[in-house]
NULOPA-591422 format. One record per residue: y, z, x of N, C-alpha, C, O, CB in turn; residue in three letters. Coordinates in steps of 0.02 Angstrom, whole numbers, plus 32768, in hexadecimal, padded with zeros to 4 digits. Glycine has a CB too. Layout:
YZXYZXYZXYZXYZXala...
END
This chain:
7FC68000802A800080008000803E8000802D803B802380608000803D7FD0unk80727FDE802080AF7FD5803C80F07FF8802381147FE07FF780B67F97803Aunk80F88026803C813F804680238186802A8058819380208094813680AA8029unk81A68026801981EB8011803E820D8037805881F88070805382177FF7801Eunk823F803080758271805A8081829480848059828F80C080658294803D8097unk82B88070802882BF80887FF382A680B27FBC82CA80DA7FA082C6806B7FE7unk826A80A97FAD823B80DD7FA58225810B7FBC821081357F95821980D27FA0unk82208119800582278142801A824D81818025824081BD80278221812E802Eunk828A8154802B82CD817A803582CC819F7FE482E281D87FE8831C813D8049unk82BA818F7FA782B381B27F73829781CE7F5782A981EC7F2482B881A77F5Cunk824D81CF7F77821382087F92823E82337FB0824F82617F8B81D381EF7FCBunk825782327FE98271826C800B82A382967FF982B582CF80098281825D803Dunk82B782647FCD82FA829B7F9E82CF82B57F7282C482F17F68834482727F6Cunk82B482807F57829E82B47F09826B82FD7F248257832E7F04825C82777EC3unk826582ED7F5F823083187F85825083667F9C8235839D7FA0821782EA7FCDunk8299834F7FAB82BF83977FCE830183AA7F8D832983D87F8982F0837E8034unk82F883827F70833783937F23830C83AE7EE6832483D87EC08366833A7EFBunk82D7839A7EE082B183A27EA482C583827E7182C783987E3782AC83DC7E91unk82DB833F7E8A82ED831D7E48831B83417E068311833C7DCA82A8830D7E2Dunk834783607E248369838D7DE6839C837B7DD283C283837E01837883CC7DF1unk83CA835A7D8F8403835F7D8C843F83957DA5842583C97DBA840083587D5Cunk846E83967DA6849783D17D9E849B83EE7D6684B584257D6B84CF83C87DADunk848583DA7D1C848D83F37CFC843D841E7CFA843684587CE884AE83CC7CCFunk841884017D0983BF842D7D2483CC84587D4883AC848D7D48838184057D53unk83FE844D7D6F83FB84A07DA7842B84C97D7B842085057D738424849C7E0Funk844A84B87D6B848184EF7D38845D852D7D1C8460856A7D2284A284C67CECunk842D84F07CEE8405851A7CC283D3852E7CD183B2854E7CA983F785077C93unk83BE85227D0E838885597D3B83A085927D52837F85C67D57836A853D7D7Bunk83E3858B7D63840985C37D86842485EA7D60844286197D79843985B27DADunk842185E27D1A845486157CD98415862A7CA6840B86117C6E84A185D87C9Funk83F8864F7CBC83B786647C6C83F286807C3E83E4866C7C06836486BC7C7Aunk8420869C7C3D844386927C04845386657BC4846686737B8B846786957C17unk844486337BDF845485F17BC8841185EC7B7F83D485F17B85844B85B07C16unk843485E17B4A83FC85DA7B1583D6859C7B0783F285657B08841685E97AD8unk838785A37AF9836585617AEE839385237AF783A285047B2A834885607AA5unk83A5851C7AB983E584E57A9C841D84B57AE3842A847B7AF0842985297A64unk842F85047B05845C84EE7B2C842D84E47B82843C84C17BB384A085287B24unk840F84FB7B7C83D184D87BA483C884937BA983D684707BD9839484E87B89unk83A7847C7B618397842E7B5583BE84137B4483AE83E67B1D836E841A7B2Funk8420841D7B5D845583F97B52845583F07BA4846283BB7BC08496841D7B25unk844884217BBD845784367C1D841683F37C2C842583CC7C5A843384B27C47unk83D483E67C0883AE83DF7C3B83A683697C168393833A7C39835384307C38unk83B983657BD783D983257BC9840A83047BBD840682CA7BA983CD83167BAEunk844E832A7BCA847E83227BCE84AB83017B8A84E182E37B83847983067C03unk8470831A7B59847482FE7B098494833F7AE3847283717AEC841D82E67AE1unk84D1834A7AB784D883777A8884D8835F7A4584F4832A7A35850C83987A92unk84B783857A1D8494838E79D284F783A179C1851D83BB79EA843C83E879C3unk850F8386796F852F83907945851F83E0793E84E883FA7942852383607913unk856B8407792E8569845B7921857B847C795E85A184647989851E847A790Bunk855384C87962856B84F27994853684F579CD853A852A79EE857A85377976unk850984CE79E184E684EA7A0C851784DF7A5A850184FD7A8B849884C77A06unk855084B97A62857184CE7A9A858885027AA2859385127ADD859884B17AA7unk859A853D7A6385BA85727A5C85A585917A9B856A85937AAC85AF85977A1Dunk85D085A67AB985DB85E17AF885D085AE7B2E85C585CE7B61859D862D7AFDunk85CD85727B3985C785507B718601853A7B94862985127B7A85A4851F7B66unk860B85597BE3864885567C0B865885047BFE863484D67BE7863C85707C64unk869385067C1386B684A37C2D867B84957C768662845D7C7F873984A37C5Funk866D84C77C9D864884B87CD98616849C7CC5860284657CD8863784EA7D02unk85F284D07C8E859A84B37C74859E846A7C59857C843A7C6C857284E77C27unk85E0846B7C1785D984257BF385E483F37C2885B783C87C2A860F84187BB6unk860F83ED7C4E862683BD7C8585D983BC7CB385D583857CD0867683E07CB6unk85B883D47CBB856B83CD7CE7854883AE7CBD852A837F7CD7854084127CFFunk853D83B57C81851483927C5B852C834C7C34850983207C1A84FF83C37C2Dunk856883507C388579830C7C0E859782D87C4C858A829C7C4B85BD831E7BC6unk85C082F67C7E85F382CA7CB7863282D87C81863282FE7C5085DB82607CCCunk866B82A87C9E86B482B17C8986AD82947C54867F826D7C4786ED82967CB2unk86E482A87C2686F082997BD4871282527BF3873182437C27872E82DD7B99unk86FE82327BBC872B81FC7B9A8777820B7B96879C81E37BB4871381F27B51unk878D82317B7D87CE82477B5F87D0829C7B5D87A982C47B4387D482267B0Funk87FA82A37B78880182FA7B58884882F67B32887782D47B47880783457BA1unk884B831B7AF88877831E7ACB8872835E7AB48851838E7ACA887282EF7A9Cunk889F83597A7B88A083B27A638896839F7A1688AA83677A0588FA83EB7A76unk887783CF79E1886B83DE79AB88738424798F8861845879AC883783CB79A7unk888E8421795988C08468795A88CF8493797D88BA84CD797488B6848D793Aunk88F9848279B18917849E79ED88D484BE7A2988D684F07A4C894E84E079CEunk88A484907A23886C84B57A528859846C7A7C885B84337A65881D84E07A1Funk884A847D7AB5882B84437AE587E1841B7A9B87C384347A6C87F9847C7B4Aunk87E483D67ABB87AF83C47A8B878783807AE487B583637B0087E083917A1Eunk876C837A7AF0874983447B2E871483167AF286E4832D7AD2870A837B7B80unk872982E37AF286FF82AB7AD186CC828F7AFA86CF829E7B35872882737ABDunk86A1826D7AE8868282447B0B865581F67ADB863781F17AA58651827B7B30unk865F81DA7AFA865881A07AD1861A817D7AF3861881857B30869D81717AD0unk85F681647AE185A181497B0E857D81277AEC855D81417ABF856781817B24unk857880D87AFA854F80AA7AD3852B80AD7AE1851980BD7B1A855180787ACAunk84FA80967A9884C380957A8A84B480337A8984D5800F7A6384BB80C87A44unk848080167AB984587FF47AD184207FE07A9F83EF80047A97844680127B07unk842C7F917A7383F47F7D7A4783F97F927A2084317FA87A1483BE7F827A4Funk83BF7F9B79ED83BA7F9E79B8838A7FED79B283988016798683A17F57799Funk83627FF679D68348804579D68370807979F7835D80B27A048304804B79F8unk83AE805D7A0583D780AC7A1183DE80D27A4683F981087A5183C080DD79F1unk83B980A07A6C83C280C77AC583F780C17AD1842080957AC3839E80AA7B09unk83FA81067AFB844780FB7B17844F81007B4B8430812E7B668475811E7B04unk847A80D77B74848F80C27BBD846981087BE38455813D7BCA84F480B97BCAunk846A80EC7C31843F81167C4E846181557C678438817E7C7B841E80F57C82unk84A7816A7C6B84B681AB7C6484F881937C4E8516815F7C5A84AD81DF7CA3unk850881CB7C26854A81D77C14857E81E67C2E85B481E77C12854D81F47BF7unk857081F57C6F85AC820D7C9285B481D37CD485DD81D87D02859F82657CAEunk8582819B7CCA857D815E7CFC85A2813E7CD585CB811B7CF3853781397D10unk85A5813C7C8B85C681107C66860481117C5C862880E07C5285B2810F7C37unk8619815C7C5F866681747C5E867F81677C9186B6814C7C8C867681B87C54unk866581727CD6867E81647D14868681157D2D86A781097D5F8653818A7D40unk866580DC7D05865980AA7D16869C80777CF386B680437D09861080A27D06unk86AC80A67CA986CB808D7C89871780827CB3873080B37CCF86C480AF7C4Eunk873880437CB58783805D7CDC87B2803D7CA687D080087CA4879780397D3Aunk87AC807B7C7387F180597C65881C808B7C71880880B97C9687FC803B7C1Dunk885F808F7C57889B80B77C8588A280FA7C64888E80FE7C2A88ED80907C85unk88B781287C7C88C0816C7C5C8903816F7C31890E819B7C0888C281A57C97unk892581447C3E895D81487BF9894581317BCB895C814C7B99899E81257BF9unk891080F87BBB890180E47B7788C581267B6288B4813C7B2B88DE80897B77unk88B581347B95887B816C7B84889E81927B5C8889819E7B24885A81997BC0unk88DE81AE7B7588FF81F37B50891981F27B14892482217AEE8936820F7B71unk892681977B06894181907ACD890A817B7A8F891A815C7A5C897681607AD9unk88C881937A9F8881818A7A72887681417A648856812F7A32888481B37A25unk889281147A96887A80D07AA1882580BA7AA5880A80A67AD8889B80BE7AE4unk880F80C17A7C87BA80967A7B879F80647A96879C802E7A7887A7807E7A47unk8782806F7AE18782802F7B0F8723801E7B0087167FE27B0887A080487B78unk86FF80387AF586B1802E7ADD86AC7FCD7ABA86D17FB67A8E869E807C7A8Bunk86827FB27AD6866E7F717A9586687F797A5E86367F967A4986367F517A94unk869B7F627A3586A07F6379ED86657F5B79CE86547F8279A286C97F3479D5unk86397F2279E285F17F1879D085B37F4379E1857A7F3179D285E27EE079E8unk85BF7F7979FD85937F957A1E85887FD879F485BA7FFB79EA85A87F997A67unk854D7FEC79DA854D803479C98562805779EF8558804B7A2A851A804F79BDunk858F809A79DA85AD80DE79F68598810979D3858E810A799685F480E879FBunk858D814D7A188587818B79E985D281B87A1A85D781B27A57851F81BA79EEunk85ED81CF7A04862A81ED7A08862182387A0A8601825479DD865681D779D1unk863D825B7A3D861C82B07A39864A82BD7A5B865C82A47A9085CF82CE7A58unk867283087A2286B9831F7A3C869783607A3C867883777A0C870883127A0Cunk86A0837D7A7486AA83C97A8086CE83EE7A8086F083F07AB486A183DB7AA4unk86DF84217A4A8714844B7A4D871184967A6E86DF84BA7A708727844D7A0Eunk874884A17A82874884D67AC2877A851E7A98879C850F7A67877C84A97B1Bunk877985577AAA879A85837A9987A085A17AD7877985CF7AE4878585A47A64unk87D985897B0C87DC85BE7B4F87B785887B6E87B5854B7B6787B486187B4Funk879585B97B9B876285937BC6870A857F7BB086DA85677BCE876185C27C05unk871785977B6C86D485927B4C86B785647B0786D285717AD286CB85D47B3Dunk868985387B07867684FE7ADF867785367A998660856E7AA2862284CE7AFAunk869285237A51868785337A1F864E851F79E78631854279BD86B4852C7A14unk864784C879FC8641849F79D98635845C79DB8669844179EF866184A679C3unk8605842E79CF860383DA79CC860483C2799C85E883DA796A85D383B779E4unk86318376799E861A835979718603831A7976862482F07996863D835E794Bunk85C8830A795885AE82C1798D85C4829F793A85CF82B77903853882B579BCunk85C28258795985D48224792785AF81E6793485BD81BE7960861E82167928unk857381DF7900855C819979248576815A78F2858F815878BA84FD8196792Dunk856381257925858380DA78F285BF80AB791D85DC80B7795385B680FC789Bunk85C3807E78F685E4806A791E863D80697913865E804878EB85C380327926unk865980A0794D869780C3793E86C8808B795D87058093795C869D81157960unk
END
């Protein structure tokens, strides 16, 4: 069998990292952290409601990458995130925070809730609201926004 170079080199990481997100080590490192906000830490997916409740800006930002937009909703921080969904079964791009980071459009249209996503493309839309330094609340929105 022939291994490449490349493969290797990702044997050897996955070998001395353990293959972990940052949002996987978070939630290895916090047993505080409830079920819920666990399997937000360890797929970087949040469920509609409170299961972000009590989750720092540090934790959400490890598990999701940078918002789309941060804005405010009744005078409280709110971090959006916006992430297409791929076809017709609903996959969605391969991380969310590759997608936010990849996206370039400018931070003034960002601030002014400018919608840069393919019009044609399913979206699911997920605003996090903050009280202080702490998640209250999501709201995911699927369809095409």
């Amino acid at each position: 069998m022939k291994y490449t170079i490349p493969s290797l080199l990702l044997a050897a990481a996955c070998t001395f990292t353990g293959c972990t997100s940052p949002g996987q080590a978070y939630a290895k490192q916090h047993a505080e952290l409830s079920h819920a906000q666990v399997q937000i830490m360890n797929t970087g997916k949040v469920p509609d409601g409170t299961a972000v409740a009590g989750m720092t800006r540090e934790a959400v930002q490890l598990a999701l990458g940078e918002p789309t937009q941060y804005t405010k909703v009744d005078g409280h921080d709110a971090w959006v995130y916006v992430q297409r969904r791929l076809g017709t079964l609903g996959v969605s791009s391969a991380n969310d925070a590759t997608f936010n980071r990849r996206d370039l459009r400018s931070q003034h249209s960002m601030a002014e809730g400018e919608s840069h996503a393919a019009q044609d493309q399913p979206q699911t839309k997920t605003t996090i609201h903050f009280d202080g330094d702490r998640a209250t609340r999501a709201e995911v929105i699927n369809g095409g926004l």
